[in-house]
Backbone bond lengths (Angstrom), bond angles and torsions (degrees), N, CA, C in turn:
res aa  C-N    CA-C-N  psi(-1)  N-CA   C-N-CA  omega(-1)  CA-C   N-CA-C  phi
1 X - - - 1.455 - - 1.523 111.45 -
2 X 1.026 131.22 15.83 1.354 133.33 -156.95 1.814 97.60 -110.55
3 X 0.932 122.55 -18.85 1.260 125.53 179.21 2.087 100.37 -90.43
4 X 1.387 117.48 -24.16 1.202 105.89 -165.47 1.624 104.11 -90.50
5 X 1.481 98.73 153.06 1.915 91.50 178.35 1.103 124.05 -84.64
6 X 0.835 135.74 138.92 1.554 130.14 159.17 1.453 128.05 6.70
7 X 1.436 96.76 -64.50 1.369 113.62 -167.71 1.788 111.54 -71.59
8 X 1.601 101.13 -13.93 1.342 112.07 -172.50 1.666 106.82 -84.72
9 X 1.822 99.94 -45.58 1.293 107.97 -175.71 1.597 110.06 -58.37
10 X 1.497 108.45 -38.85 1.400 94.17 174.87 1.805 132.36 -73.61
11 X 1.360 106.30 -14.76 1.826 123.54 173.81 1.446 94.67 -60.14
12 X 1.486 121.85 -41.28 1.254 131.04 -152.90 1.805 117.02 -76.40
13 X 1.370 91.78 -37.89 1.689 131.27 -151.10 2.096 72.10 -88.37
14 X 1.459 128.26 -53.29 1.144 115.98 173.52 1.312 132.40 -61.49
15 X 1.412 102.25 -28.47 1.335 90.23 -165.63 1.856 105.14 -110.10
16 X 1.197 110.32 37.03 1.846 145.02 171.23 1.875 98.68 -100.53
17 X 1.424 89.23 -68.43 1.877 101.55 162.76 1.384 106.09 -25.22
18 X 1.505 127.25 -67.96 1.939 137.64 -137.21 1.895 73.04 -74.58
19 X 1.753 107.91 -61.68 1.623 121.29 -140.91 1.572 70.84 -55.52
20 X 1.323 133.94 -79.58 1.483 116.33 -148.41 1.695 137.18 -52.03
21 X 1.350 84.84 -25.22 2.187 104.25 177.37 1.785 87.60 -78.67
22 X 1.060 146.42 -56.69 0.911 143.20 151.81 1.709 125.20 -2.03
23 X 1.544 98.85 -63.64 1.275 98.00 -170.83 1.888 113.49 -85.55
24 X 1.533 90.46 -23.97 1.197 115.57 171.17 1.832 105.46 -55.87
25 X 1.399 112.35 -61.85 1.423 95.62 179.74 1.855 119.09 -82.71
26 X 1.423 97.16 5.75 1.910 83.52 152.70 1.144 136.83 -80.76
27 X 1.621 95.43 -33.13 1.778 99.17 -175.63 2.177 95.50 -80.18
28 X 0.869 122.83 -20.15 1.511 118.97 -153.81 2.228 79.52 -95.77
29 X 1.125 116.68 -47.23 1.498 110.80 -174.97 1.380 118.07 -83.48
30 X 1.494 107.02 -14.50 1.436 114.03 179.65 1.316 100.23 -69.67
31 X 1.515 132.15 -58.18 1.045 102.91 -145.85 1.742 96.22 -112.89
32 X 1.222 113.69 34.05 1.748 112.11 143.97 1.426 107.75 -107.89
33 X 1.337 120.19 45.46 1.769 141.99 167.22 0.832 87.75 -137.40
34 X 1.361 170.39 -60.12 1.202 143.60 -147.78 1.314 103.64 -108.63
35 X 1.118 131.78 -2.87 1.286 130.46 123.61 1.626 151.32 -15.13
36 X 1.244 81.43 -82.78 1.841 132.08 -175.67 1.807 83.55 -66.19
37 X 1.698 99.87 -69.73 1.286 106.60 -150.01 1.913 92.88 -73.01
38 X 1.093 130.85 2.41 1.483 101.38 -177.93 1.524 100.74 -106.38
39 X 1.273 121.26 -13.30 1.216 116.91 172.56 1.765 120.14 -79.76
40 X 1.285 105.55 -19.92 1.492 112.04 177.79 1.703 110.98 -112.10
41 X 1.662 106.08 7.83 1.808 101.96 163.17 1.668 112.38 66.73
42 X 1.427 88.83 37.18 1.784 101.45 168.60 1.582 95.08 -90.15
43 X 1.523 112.93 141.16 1.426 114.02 -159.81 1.432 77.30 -107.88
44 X 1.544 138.04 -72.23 1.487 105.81 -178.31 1.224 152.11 -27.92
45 X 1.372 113.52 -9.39 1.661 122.97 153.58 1.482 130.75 -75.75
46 X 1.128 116.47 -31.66 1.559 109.68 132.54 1.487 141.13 -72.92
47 X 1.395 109.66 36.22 1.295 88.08 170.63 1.554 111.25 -103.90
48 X 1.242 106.45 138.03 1.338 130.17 -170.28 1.567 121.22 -48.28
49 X 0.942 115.15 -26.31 1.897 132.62 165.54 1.601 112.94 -65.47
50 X 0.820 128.39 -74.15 1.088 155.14 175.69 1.522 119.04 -63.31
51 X 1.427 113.53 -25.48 1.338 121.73 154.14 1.433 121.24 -79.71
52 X 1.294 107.65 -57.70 1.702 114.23 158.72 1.369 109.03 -25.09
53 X 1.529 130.45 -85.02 1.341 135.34 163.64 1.507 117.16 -3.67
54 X 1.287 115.83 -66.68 1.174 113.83 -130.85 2.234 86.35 -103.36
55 X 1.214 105.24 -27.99 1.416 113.19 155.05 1.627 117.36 -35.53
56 X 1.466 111.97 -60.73 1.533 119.40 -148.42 1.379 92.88 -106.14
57 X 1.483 129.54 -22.04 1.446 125.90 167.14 1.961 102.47 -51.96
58 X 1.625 101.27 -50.36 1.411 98.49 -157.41 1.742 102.50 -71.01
59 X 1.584 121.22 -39.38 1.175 123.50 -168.94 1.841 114.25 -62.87
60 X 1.507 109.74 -28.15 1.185 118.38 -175.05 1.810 93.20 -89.71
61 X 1.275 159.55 -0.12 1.277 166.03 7.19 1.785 82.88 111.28
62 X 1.384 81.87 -89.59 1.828 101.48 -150.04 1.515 101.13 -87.94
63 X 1.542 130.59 -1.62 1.442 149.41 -168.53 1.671 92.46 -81.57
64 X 1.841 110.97 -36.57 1.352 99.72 -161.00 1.759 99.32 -113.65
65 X 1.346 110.93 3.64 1.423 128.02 169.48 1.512 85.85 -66.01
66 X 1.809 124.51 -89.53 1.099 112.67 -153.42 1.597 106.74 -65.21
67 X 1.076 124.45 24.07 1.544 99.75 172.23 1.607 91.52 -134.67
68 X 1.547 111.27 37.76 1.378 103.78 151.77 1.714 114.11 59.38
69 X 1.145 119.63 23.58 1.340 118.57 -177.36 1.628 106.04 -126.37
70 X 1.845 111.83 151.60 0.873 106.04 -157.58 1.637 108.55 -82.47
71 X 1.088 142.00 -147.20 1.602 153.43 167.67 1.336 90.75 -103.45
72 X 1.454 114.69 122.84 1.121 118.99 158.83 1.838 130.74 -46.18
73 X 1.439 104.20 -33.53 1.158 105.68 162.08 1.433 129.76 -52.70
74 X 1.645 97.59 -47.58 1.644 94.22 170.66 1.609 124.04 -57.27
75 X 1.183 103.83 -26.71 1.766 115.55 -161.03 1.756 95.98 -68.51
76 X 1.443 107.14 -50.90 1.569 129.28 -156.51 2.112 94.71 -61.98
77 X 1.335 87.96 -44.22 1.520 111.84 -163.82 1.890 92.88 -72.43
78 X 0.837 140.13 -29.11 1.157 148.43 -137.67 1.814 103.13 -104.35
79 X 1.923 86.17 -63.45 1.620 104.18 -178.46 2.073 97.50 -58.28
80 X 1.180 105.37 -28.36 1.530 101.29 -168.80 1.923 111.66 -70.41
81 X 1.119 95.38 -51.15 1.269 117.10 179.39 1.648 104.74 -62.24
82 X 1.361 133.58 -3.16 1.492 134.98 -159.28 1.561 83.71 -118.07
83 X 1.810 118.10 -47.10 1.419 111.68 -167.66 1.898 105.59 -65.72
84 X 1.118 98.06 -22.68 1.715 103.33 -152.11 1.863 77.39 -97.95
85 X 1.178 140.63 37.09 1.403 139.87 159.55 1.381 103.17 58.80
86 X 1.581 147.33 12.21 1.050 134.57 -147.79 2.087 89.36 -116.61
87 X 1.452 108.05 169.37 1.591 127.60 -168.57 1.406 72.78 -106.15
88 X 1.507 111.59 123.41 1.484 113.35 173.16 1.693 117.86 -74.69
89 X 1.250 117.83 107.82 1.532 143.41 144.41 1.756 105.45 128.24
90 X 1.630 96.30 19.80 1.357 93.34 172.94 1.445 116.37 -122.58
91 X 1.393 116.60 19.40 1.848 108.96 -177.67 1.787 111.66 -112.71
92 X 1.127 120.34 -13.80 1.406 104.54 154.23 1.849 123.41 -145.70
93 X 1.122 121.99 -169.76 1.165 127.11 -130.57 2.104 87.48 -91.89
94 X 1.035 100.89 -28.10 1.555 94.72 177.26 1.537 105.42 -91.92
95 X 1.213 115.53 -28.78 1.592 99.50 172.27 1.372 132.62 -89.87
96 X 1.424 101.13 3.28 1.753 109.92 173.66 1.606 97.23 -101.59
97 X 0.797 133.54 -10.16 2.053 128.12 -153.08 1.924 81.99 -119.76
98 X 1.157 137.30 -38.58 1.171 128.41 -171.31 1.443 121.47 -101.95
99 X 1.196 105.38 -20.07 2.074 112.11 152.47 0.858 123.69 -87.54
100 X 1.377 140.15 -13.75 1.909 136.15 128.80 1.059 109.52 -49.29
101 X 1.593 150.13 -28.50 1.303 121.13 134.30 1.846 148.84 -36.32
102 X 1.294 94.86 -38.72 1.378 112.68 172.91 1.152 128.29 -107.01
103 X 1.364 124.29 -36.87 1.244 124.14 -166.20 2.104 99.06 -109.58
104 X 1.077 122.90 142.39 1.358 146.62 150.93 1.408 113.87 -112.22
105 X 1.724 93.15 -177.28 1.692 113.72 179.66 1.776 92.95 -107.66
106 X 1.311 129.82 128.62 1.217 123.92 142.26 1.828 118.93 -167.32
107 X 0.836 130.53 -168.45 1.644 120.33 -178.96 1.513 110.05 -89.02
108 X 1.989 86.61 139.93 1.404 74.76 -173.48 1.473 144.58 -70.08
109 X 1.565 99.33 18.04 1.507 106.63 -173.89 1.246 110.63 -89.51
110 X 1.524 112.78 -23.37 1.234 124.81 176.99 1.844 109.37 -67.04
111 X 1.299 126.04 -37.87 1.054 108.27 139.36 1.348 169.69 -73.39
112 X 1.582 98.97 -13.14 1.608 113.88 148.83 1.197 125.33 -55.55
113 X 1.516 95.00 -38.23 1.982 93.55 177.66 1.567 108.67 -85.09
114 X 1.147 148.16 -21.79 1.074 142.26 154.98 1.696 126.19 -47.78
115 X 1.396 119.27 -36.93 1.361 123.39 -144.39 1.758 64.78 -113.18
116 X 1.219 143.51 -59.58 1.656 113.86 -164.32 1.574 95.78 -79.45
117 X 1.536 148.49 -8.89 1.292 112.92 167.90 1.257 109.32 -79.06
118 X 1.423 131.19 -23.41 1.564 122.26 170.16 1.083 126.73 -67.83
119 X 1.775 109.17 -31.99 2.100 120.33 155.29 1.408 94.29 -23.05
120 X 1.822 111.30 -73.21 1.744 115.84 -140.59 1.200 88.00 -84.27
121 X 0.999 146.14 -20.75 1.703 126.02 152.97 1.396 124.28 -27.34
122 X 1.285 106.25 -77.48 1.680 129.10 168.95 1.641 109.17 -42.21
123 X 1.207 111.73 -41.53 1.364 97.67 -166.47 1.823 94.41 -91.92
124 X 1.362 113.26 -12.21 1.661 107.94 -174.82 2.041 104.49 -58.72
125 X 1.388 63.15 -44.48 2.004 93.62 -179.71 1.338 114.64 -39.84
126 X 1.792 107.65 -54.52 1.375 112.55 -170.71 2.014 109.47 -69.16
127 X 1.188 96.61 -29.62 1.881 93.78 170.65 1.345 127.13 -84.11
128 X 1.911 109.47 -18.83 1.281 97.85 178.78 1.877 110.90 -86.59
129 X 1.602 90.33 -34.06 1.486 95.48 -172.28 1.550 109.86 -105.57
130 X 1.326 99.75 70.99 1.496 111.48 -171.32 1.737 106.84 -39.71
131 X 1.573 113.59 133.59 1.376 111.15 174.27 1.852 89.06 -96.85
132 X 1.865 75.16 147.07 1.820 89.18 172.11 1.615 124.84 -67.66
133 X 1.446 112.91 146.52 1.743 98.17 -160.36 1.811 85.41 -116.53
């Protein structure tokens, strides 16, 4: 990182921000579609790609909840925002308005238990609303 500028690390450090709300609203919208969609016989909610995905995104999720480790995204996003001199999620207008989406204050157990009851969600999902193989 020593070659990148500042001004880059922070473009960068944002657009880590977009990828993570992003991934954040697949696993959180995915599976009120496979939901939604298995009760109303939307066949694109089984499809097996895209279910796979969004399965092993969430299980590896709460895999690094209980082992107390951060999201690499945050770390990457973090170290960037530290090179570019900035207090991470408070120096510009997309990274303060889009980590009040994701990020809060609370204990971290309170998020372990959240991220594995939404795991056994996803995986309840994958047996009731069988994706096509």
């Amino acid at each position: 990182m020593q070659t990148l500028s500042p001004h880059c690390a922070a473009l960068l450090a944002d657009a880590i921000l977009v990828l993570h709300v992003g991934i954040v609203a697949f696993v959180v919208l995915g599976a009120v579609a496979v939901l939604v969609g298995g009760l109303r016989g939307w066949r694109w909610v089984r499809g097996y790609r895209w279910r796979l995905v969004h399965v092993l995104l969430m299980v590896f999720i709460a895999a690094q909840a209980w082992l107390g480790a951060l999201c690499p995204l945050t770390i990457w996003e973090q170290a960037l925002r530290e090179h570019a001199g900035q207090t991470a999620y408070r120096e510009s207008f997309i990274a303060h308005w889009l980590s009040q989406l994701i990020f809060f204050e609370a204990p971290w157990w309170a998020f372990v238990a959240a991220y594995s009851v939404f795991a056994a969600l996803v995986v309840v999902e994958w047996v009731v609303v069988r994706p096509r193989t």
